[in-house]
C-alpha positions in Angstrom: 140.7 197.2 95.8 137.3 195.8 94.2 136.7 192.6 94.2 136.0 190.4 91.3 133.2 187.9 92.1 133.1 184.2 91.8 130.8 182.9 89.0 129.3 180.0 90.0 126.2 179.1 87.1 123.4 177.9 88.6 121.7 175.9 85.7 118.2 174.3 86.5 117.5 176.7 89.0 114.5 178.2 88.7 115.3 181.9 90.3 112.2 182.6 91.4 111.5 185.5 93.9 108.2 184.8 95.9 107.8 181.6 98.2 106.8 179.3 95.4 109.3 177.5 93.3 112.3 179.7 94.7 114.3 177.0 96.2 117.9 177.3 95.5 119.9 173.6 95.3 123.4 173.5 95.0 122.9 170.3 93.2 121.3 172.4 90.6 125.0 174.1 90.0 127.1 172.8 87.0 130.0 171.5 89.2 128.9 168.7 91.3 131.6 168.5 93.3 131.4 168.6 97.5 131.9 172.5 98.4 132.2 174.6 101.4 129.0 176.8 100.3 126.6 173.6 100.6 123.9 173.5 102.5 122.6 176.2 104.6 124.1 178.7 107.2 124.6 177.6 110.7 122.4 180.8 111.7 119.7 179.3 109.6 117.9 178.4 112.9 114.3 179.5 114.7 113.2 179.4 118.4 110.6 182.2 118.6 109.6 183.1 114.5 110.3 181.6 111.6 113.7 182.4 109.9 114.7 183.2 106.2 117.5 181.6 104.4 119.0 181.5 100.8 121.6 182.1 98.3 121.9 185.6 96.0 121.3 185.5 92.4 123.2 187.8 90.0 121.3 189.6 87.2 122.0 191.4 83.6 125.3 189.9 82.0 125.9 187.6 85.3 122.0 186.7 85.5 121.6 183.3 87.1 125.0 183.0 88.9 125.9 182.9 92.4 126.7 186.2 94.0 129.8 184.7 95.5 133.2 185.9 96.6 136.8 184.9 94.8 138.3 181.9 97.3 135.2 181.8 99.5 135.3 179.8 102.4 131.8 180.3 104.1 133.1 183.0 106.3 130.5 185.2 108.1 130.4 188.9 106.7 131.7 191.4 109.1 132.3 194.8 109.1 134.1 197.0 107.7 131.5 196.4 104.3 133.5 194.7 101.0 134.2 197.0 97.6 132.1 194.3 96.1 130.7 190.9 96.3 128.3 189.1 99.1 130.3 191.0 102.0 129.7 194.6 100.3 126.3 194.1 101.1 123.7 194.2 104.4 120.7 191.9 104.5 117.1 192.5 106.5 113.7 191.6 106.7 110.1 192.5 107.8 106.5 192.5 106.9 106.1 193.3 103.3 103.2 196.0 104.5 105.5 197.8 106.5 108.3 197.9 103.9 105.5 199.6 101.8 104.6 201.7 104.3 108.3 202.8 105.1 108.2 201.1 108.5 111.5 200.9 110.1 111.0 199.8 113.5 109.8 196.1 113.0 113.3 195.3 110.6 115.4 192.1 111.6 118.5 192.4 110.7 120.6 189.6 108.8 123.6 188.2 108.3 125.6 187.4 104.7 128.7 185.0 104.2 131.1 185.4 101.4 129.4 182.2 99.6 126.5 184.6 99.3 124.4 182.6 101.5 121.9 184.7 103.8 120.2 184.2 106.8 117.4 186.4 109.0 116.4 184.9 112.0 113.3 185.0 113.7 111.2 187.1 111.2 107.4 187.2 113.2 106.2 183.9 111.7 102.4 185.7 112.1 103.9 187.1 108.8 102.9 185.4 105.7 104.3 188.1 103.4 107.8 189.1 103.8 110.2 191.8 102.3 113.5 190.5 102.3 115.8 193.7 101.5 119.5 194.0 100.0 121.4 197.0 100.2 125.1 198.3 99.5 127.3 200.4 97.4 127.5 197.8 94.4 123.9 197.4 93.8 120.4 199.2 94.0 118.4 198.7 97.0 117.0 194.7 95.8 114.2 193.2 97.4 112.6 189.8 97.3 109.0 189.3 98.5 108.0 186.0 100.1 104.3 185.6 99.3 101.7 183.4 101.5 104.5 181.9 103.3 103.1 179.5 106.1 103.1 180.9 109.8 104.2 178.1 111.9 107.4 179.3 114.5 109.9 177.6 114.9 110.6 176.6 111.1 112.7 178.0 108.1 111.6 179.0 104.4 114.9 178.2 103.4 116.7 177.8 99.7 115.3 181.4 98.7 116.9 182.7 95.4 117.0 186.3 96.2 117.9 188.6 93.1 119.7 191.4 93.3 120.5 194.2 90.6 124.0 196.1 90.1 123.7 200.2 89.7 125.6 198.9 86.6 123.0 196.7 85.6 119.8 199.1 86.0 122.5 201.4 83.5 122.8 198.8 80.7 118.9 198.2 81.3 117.8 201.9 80.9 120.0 202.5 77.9 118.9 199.6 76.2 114.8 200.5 77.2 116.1 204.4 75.6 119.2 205.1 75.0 118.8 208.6 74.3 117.1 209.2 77.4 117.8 206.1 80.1 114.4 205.7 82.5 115.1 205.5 86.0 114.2 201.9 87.2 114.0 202.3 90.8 110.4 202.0 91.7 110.0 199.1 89.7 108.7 195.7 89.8 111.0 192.8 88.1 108.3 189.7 87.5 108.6 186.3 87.3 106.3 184.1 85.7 106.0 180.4 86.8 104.6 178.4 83.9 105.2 175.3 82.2 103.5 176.8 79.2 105.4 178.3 76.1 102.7 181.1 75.2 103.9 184.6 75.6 102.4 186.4 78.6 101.5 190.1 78.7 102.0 192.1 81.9 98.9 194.0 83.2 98.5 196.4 86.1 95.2 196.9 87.5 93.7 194.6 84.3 95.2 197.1 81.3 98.5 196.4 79.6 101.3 198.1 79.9 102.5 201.9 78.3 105.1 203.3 76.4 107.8 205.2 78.7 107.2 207.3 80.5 103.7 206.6 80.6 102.8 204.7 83.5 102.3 201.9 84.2 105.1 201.1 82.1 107.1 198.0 81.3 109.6 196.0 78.4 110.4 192.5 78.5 113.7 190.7 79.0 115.3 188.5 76.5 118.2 185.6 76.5 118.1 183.8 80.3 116.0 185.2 83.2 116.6 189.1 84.1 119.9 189.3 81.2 118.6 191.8 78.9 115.7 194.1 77.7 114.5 194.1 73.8 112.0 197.1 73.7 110.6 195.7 70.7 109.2 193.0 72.5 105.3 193.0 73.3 105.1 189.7 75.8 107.4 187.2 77.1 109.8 184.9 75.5 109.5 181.1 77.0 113.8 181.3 77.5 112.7 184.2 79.9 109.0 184.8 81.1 110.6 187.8 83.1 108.9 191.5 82.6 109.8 194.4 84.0 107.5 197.1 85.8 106.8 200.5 86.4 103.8 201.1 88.4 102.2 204.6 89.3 102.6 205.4 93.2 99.9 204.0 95.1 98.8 200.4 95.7 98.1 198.4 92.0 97.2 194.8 91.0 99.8 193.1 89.3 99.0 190.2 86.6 99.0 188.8 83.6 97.4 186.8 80.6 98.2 184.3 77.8 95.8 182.6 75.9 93.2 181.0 77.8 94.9 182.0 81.4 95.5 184.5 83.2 97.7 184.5 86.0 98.0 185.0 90.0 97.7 187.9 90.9 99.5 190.3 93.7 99.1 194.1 95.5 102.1 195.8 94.5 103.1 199.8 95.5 106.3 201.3 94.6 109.1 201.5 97.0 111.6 204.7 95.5 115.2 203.4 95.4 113.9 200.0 95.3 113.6 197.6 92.6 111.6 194.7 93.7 111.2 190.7 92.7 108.1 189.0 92.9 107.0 185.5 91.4 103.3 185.0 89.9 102.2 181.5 88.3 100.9 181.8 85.3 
């Protein structure tokens, strides 16, 4: 039986996927009230590395809510997987060069509890950039990349928002990029832009804008909250949203982007083929 999922809003929450500004507070959340899924898990420890802890965040028509199962009670995910939810899902991490590169041997797995809380302990704090992957039935493969994260062991980055996207939801986003003929999305980049600023910002890859599809690099811009919904007739950001989606050629690219008078941080970026992966630039 599938699972329905708990919708838990999490207003004021900034949902963004790289180490800056991607801390996720349950005091942010619309309900106030003491619950079970506070706080962080109890494997949210370090001895050796430097662990990994957060919360998932839905996107498309649940974009910005909890990824949380019905009557959760902060119960460690065990096998066999869920239908859906947290607990239908497996968590790991590693250096983001390696994920490029199709590594496999330097992984450490995870662990994921029904609140949708996460935890991977011990990722080589000699890391500063780290891929932390998502992958089950009820979602493409959804990774979050940690950026310039500081090295010293024996800490946690914890409070990471860590987005992940429905096969559902990269359907409603292709038909509504071309309905006629729906674009794959994996291999694409899903951007968030930190700014305080209300200018529209234009995606670039390798300092050009961004083509029509199927041209690549390729991209369209997401409307309503954070990661909802694509309007292909949109040529920049919308200051509800300041979220852009990505297609990049194979290869390593530059990712970026410009408003008037600024342009923004910048990042190395290389397609990953069922993935669809978050990243965070200020701007």
């Amino acid at each position: 039986m599938k699972l329905a999922l708990a919708l838990i809003p999490l207003a004021g929450c900034a949902q963004l996927l790289g180490l800056d500004d991607t801390r996720f507070d349950q005091k942010d959340a619309m309900v106030d009230a003491k619950s079970v899924c506070d706080g962080v898990m109890a494997q949210c420890v370090s001895s050796s590395g430097r662990s990994v802890c957060g919360q998932l965040v839905d996107t498309g028509t649940m974009a910005g809510v909890a990824v949380r199962a019905p009557g959760f009670t902060a119960t460690t995910c065990v096998a066999p997987l869920a239908a859906d939810g947290p607990c239908a899902l497996s968590v790991y991490g590693q250096p983001v060069a390696s994920y490029f590169a199709g590594t496999s041997t330097d992984r450490v797995a995870g662990v994921i509890d029904d609140c949708g809380r996460f935890a991977i302990p011990d990722v080589p704090a000699t890391n500063a950039d780290i891929a932390v992957v998502f992958d089950g039935a009820p979602i493409v493969e959804s990774t979050t990349l940690l950026l310039g994260r500081a090295t010293t062991p024996g800490e946690v980055d914890s409070g990471v928002a860590a987005t992940i996207v429905r096969t559902a939801t990269e359907s409603m986003w292709a038909q509504q990029i071309d309905s006629a003929n729906p674009p794959g999305l994996t291999g694409s980049f899903i951007i968030s832009y930190a700014t305080t600023s209300s200018d529209p910002i234009k995606a670039r890859v390798d300092g050009g804008g961004l083509q029509a599809v199927p041209t690549q690099p390729w991209g369209a811009y997401f409307t309503g909250r954070p990661f909802e919904a694509i309007d292909k007739t949109q040529l920049a950001t919308l200051p509800t949203s300041s979220t852009v989606l990505v297609v990049p050629a194979s290869g390593m690219h530059t990712v970026d982007g410009s408003r008037p008078g600024k342009t923004c941080s910048s990042a190395m970026i290389q397609a990953v083929g069922g993935a669809v992966i978050h990243i965070t630039l200020k701007c």
